[in-house]
Wavefront OBJ file of the C-alpha trace (Angstrom):
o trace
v 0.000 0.000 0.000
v 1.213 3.476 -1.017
v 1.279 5.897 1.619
v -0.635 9.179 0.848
v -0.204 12.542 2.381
v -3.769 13.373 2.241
v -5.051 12.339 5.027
v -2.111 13.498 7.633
v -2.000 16.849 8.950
v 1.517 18.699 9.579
v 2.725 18.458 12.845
v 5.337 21.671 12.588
v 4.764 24.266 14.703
v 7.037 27.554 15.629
v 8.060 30.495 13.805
v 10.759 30.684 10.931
v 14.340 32.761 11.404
v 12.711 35.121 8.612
v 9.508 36.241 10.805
v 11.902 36.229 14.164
v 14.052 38.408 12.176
v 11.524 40.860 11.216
v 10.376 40.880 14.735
v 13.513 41.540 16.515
v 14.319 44.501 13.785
v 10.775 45.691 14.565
v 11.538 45.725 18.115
v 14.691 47.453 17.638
v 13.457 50.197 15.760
v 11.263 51.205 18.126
v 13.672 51.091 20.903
v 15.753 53.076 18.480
v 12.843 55.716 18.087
v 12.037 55.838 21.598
v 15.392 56.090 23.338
v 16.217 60.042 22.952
v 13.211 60.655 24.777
v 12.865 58.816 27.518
v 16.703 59.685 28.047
v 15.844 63.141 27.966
v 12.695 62.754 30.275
v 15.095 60.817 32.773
v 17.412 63.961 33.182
v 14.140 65.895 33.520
v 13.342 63.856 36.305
v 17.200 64.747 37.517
v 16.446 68.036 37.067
v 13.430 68.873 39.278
v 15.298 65.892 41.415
v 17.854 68.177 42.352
v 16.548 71.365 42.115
v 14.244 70.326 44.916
v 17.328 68.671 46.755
v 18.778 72.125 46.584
v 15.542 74.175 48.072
v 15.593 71.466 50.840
v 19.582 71.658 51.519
v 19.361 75.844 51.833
v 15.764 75.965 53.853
v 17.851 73.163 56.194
v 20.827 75.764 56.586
v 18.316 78.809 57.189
v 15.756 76.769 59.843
v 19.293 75.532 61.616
v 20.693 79.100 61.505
v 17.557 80.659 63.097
v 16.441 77.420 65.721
v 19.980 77.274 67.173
v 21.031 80.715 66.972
v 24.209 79.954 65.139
v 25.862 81.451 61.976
v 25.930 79.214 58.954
v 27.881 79.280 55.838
v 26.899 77.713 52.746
v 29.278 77.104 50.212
v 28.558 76.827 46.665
v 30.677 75.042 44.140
v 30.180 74.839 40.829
v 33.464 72.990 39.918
v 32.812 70.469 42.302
v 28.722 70.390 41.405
v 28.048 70.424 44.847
v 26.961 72.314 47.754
v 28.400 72.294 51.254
v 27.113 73.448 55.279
v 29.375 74.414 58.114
v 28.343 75.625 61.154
v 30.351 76.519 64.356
v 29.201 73.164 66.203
v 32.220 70.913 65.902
v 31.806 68.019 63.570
v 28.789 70.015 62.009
v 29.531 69.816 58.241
v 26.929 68.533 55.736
v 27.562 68.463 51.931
v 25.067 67.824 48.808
v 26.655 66.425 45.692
v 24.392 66.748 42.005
v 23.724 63.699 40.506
v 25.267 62.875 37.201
v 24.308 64.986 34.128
v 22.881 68.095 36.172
v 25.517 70.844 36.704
v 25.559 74.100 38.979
v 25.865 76.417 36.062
v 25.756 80.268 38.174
v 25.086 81.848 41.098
v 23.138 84.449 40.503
v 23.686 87.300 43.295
v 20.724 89.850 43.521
v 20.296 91.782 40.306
v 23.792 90.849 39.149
v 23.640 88.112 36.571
v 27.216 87.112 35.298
v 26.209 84.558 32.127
v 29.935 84.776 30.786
v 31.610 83.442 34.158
v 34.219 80.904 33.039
v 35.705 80.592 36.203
v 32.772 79.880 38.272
v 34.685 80.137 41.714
v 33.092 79.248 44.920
v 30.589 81.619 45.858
v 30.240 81.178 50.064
v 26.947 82.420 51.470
v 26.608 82.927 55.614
v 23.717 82.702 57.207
v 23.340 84.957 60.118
v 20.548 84.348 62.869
v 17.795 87.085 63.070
v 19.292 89.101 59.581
v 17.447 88.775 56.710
v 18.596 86.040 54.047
v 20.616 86.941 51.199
v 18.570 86.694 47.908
v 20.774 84.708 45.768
v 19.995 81.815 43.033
v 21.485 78.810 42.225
v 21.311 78.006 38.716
v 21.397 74.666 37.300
v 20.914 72.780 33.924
v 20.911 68.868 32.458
v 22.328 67.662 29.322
v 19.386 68.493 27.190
v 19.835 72.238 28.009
v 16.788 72.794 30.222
v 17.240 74.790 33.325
v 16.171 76.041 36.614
v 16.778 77.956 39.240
v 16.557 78.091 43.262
v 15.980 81.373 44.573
v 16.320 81.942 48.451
v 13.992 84.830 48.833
v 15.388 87.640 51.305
v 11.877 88.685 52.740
v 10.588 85.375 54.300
v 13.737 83.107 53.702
v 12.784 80.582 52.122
v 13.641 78.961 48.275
v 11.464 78.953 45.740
v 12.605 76.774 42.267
v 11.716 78.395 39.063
v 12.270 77.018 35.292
v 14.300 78.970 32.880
v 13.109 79.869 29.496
v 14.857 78.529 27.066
v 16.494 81.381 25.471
v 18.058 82.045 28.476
l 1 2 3 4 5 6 7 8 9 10 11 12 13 14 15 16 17 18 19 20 21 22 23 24 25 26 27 28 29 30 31 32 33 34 35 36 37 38 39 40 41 42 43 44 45 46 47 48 49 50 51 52 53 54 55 56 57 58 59 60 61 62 63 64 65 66 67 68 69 70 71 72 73 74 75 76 77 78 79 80 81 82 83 84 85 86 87 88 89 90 91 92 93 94 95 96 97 98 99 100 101 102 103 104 105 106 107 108 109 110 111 112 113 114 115 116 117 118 119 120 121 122 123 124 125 126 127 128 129 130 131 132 133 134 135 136 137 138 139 140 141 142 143 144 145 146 147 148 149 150 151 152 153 154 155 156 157 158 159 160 161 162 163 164 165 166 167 168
């Protein structure tokens, strides 16, 4: 008896290299397509990360200045990306680094703004009980250009983070 194929039914099941191919290179496109952005909303995230960091770190410094009666001195390094407390209680000393890809661009002091600064020294900012703060701003930016800045406001003390237009 000759065997027929008509009556069997194929038993092969699975996908071919050519559609796993097409699906993998499918996959990878959109990967592809997607990446810039959600890099760029990551460092967003970084951004208003840190600028918050940064209202906490100097409304820290003013509340300690004013509940203990001591002077404080904040010190503000751009080099360095990072901010740093003393006090005149011994070991006292606290320090807030930026994370990677947000930098302290300026420090903007009162109504004189400095955009051309190359050298970006240290800027040190003291803290004296019962005087009104100084109104300075710490500027910062990500990779992607955006910005803000954290303003310590000299009438009630405390910061206040605001974006920067582009343009800027």
């Amino acid at each position: 008896m000759p065997i027929s194929s008509v009556g069997r039914t194929s038993n092969r099941r699975g996908v071919t290299l050519i559609e796993m191919v097409v699906v993998v290179a499918i996959a990878g496109l959109i990967v592809a397509v997607s990446l810039p952005s959600a890099t760029a909303g990551i460092d967003s995230v970084r951004l208003v990360s840190a600028s918050g960091s940064i209202a906490s770190f100097l409304n820290a410094a003013v509340n300690r200045a004013e509940r203990r009666q001591l002077p404080m001195e904040v010190l503000i390094e751009p080099k360095e990306n990072r901010l740093t407390l003393y006090s005149n209680e011994p070991g006292y000393t606290r320090e807030l680094k930026m994370p990677d890809g947000i930098a302290i661009e300026r420090v903007l002091d009162g109504n004189a703004v400095d955009p051309g600064d190359a050298d970006n020294p240290p800027y040190r900012l003291l803290l004296i009980p019962g005087a009104s703060a100084p109104g300075i701003g710490i500027q910062i930016a990500n990779r992607h250009g955006s910005r803000r800045v954290v303003r310590l406001d000299p009438m009630t003390g405390f910061p206040r983070v605001e974006s920067v237009p582009a343009n800027k």
